[in-house]
C-alpha positions as a Python dict, from the first residue, in 0.01 Angstrom:
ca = {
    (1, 'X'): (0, 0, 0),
    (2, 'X'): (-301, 130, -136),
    (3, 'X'): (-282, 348, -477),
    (4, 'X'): (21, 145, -569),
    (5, 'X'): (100, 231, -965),
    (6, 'X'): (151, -50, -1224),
    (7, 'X'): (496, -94, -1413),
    (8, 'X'): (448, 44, -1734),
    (9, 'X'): (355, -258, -1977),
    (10, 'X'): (551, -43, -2283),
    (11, 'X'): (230, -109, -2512),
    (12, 'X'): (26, 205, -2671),
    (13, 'X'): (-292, 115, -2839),
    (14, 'X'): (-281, -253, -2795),
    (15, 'X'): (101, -273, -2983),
    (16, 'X'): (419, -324, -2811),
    (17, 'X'): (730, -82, -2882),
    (18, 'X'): (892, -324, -3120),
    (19, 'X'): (531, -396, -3243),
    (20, 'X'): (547, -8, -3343),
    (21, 'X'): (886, 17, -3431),
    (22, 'X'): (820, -240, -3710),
    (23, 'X'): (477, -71, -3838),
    (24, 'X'): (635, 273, -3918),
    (25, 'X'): (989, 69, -4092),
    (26, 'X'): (712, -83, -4310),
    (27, 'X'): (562, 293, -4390),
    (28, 'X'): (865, 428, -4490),
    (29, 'X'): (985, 98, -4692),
    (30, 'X'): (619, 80, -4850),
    (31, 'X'): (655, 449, -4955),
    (32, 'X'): (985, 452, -5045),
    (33, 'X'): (886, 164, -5286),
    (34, 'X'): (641, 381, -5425),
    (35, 'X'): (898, 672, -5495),
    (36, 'X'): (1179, 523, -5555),
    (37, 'X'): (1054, 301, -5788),
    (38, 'X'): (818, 498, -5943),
    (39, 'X'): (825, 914, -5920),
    (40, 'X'): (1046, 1067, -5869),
    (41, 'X'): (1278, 787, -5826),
    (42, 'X'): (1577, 763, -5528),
    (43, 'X'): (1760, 1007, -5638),
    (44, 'X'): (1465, 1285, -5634),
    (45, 'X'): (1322, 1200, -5345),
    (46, 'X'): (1425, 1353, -5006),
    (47, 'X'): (1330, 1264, -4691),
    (48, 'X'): (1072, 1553, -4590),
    (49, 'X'): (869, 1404, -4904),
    (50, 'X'): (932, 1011, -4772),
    (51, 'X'): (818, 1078, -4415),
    (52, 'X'): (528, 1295, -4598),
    (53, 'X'): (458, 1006, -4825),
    (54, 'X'): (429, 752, -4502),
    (55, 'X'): (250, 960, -4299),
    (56, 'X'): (536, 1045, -4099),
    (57, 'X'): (760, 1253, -3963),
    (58, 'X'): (1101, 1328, -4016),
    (59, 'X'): (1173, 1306, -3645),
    (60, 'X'): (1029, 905, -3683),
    (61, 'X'): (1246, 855, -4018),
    (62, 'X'): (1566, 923, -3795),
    (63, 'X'): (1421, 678, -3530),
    (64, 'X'): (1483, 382, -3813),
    (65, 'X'): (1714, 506, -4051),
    (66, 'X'): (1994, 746, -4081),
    (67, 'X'): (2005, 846, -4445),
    (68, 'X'): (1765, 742, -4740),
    (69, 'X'): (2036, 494, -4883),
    (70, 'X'): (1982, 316, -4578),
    (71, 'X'): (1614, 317, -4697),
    (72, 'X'): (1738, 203, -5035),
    (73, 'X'): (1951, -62, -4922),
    (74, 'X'): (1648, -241, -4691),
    (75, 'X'): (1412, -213, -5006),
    (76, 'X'): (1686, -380, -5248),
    (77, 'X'): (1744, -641, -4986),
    (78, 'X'): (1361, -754, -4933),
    (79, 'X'): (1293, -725, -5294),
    (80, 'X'): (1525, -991, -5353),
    (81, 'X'): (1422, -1154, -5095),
    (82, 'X'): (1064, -1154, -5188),
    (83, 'X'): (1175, -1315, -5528),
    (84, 'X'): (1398, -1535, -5400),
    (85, 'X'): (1152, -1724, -5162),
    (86, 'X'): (938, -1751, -5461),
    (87, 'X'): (1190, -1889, -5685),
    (88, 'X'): (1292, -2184, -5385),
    (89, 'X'): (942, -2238, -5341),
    (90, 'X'): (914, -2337, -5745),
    (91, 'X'): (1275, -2539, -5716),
    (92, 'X'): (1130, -2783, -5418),
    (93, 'X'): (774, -2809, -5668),
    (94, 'X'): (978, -2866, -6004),
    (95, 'X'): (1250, -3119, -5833),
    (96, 'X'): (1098, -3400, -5978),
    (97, 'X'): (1067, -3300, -6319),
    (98, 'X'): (1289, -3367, -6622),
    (99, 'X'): (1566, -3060, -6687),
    (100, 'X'): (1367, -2827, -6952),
    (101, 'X'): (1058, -2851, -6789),
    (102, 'X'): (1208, -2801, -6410),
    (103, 'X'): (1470, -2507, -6587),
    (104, 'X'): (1090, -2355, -6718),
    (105, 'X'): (872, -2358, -6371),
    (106, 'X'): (1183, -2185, -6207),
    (107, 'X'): (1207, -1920, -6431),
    (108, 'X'): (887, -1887, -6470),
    (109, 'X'): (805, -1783, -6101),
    (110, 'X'): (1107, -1621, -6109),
    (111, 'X'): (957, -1328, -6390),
    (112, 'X'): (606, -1360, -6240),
    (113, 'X'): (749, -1248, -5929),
    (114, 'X'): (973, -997, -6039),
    (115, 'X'): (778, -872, -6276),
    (116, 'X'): (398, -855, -6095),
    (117, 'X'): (506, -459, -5987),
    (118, 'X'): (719, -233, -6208),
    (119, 'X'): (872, -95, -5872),
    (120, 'X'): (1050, -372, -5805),
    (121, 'X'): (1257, -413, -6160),
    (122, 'X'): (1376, -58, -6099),
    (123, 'X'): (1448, -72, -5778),
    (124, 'X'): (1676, -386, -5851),
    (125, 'X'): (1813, -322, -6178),
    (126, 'X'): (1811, 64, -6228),
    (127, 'X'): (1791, 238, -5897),
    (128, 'X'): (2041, 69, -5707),
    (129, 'X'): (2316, 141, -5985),
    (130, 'X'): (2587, 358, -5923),
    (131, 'X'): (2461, 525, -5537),
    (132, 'X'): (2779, 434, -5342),
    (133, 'X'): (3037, 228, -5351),
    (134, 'X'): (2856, 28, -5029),
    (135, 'X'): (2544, 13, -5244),
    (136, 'X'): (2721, -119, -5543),
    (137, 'X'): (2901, -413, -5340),
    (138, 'X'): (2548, -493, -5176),
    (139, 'X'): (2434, -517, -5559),
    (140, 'X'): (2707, -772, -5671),
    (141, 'X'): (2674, -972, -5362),
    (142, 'X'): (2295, -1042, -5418),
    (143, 'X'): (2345, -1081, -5798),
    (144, 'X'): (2641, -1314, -5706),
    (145, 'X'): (2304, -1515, -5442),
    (146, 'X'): (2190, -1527, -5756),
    (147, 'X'): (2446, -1728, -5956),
    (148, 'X'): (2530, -1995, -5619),
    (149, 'X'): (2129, -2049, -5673),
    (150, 'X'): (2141, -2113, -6038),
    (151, 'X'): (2489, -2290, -6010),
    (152, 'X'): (2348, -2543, -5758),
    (153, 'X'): (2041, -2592, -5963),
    (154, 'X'): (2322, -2661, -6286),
    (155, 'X'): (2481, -2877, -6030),
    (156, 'X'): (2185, -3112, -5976),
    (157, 'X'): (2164, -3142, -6374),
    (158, 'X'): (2495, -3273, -6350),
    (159, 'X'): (2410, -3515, -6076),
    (160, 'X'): (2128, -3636, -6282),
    (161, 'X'): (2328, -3719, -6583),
    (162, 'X'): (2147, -3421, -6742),
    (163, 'X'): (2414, -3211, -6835),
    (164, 'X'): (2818, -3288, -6875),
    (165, 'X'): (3027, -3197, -6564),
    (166, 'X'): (3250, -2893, -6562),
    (167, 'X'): (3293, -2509, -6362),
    (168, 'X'): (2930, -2329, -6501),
    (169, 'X'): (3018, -2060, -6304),
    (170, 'X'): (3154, -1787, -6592),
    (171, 'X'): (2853, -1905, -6833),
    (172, 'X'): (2617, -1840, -6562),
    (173, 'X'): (2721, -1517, -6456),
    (174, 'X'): (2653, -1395, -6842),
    (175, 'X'): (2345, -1608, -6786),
    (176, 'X'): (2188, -1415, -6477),
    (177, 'X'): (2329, -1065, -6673),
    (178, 'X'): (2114, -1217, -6967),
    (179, 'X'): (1781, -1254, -6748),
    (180, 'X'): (1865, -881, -6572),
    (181, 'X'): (1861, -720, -6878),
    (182, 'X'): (1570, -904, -7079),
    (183, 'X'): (1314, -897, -6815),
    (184, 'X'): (1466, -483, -6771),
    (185, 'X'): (1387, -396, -7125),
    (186, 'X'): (1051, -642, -7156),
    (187, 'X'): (947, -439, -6807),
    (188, 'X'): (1034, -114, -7015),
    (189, 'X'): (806, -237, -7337),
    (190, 'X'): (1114, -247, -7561),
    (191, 'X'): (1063, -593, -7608),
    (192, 'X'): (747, -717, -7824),
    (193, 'X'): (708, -1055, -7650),
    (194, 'X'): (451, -1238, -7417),
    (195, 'X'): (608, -1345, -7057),
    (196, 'X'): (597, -1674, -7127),
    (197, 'X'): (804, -1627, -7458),
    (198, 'X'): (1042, -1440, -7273),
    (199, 'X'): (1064, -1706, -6986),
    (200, 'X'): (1083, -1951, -7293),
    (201, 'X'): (1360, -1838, -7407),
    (202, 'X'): (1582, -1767, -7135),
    (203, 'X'): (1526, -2149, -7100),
    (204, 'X'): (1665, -2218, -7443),
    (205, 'X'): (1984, -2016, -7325),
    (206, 'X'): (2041, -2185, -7010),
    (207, 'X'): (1947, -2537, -7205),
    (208, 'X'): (2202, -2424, -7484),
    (209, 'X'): (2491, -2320, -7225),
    (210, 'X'): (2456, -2641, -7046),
    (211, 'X'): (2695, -2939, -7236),
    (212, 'X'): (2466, -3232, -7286),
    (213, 'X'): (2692, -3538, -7043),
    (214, 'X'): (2609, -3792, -7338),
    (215, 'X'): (2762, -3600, -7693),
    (216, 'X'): (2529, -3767, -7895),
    (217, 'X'): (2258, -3539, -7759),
    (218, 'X'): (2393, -3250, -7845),
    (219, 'X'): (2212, -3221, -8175),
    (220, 'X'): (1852, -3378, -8039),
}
């Protein structure tokens, strides 16, 4: 039949639905990075001035989200996951080297990454704290990531004869609340200290909790 229409391809200026659908998720998470971790910070912000800030509207925010601590919790969750991929990426590079200098290229990726935008240190350790209850268990779930990744990292030592076997677990725990809180405050400039001599001695902590497996190392 002549003049017969086309099915609708669902694309609108060369992107797909989904294709768009994902473009303004990364507006809002992009600005919400910007105000939440910067001014005026999560709990300031509302979500006329988010949609504003991404070039939005508010009609488009309630496409993708239905409150800002749904906003909140994405941001946490890929800001972890931004550092975590660049922490495994510096265990597989470091696996053949000895303990202290494996323990140092880990850690040291570890604050690079964590560290390279201010955002990102308050949106994991200050404005995530205290939201909601939901919020608060999504916090201690991805600290307790954290502690599996260090405790299988404490495992290998073990493996290797590097370290004496017993449960790390409670040690690490204060270790990773150690690491939170030092790379917080040097982020905040209450700490008069390079990086690298922060990194360095976060090292010495995790090298001092860890039980030499031959005793007569203990004082080398």
């Amino acid at each position: 039949m002549a003049g017969r229409l086309k099915a609708p391809t669902g694309r609108y200026g060369g992107k797909s639905a989904e294709e768009r659908k994902a473009e303004r998720r990364r507006r809002f998470l992009d600005a919400a990075l910007q105000l939440f971790g910067d001014n005026p910070g999560y709990r300031s912000t509302t979500v006329a001035a988010l949609s504003e800030a991404a070039g939005l509207s508010t009609r488009q925010f309630y496409e993708e989200f239905r409150a800002l601590e749904d906003v909140l919790t994405a941001l946490h969750l890929e800001v972890n996951a931004w550092a975590e991929e660049a922490v495994l990426g510096a265990v597989a590079e470091a696996r053949g080297l000895p303990l202290a200098e494996r323990a140092t290229v880990i850690f040291r990726e570890y604050a690079a990454n964590v560290t390279s935008d201010p955002r990102r240190i308050r949106i994991t350790f200050v404005e995530i704290v205290g939201v909601s209850a939901r919020l608060e268990e999504q916090r201690l779930a991805r600290r307790a990531r954290w502690i599996d990744l260090v405790c299988a990292e404490v495992a290998s030592a073990v493996a290797r004869g590097e370290a004496a076997p017993r449960d790390y677990r409670l040690a690490v725990t204060a270790f990773i609340g150690s690491v939170n809180g030092l790379l917080h405050d040097w982020s905040a400039g209450w700490v008069d200290a390079t990086l690298d001599e922060v990194v360095d001695e976060l090292v010495r902590i995790l090298l001092g909790i860890l039980q030499p497996a031959d005793p007569r190392l203990a004082g080398s």
